[in-house]
Steps between C-alpha positions, in 0.01 A plus 500: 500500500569169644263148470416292779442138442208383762528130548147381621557111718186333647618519879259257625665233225827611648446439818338133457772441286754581775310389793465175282924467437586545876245193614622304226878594662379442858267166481583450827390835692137494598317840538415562872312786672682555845304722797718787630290601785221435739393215637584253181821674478801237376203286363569398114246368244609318214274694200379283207669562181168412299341849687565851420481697812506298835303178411196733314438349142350807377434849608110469518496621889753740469 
């Protein structure tokens, strides 16, 4: 009979932590949203780091 050790990691922690180390690395890269297609295609929008998800402060209209 063999034991398995389960190591349990908060992935959401991880992934702020990480996300958090590469901006610190790349202060000078801005996130943008660039259109692929249609009519706005080529367009890009600089997205506001203070935002979650595409300039929405919260998810109360999602």
């Amino acid at each position: 009979m063999t034991a398995t050790k389960t190591l349990h990691t908060d992935l959401t922690a991880t992934l702020l932590e990480s996300t958090q180390e590469k901006q610190a690395e790349n202060t000078g890269l801005a996130p943008y949203l660039v259109i692929l297609s249609g009519l706005d295609q080529g367009k890009q929008y600089r997205l506001d780091r203070q935002f979650n998800i595409f300039g929405r402060a919260d998810d109360i209209d999602i």
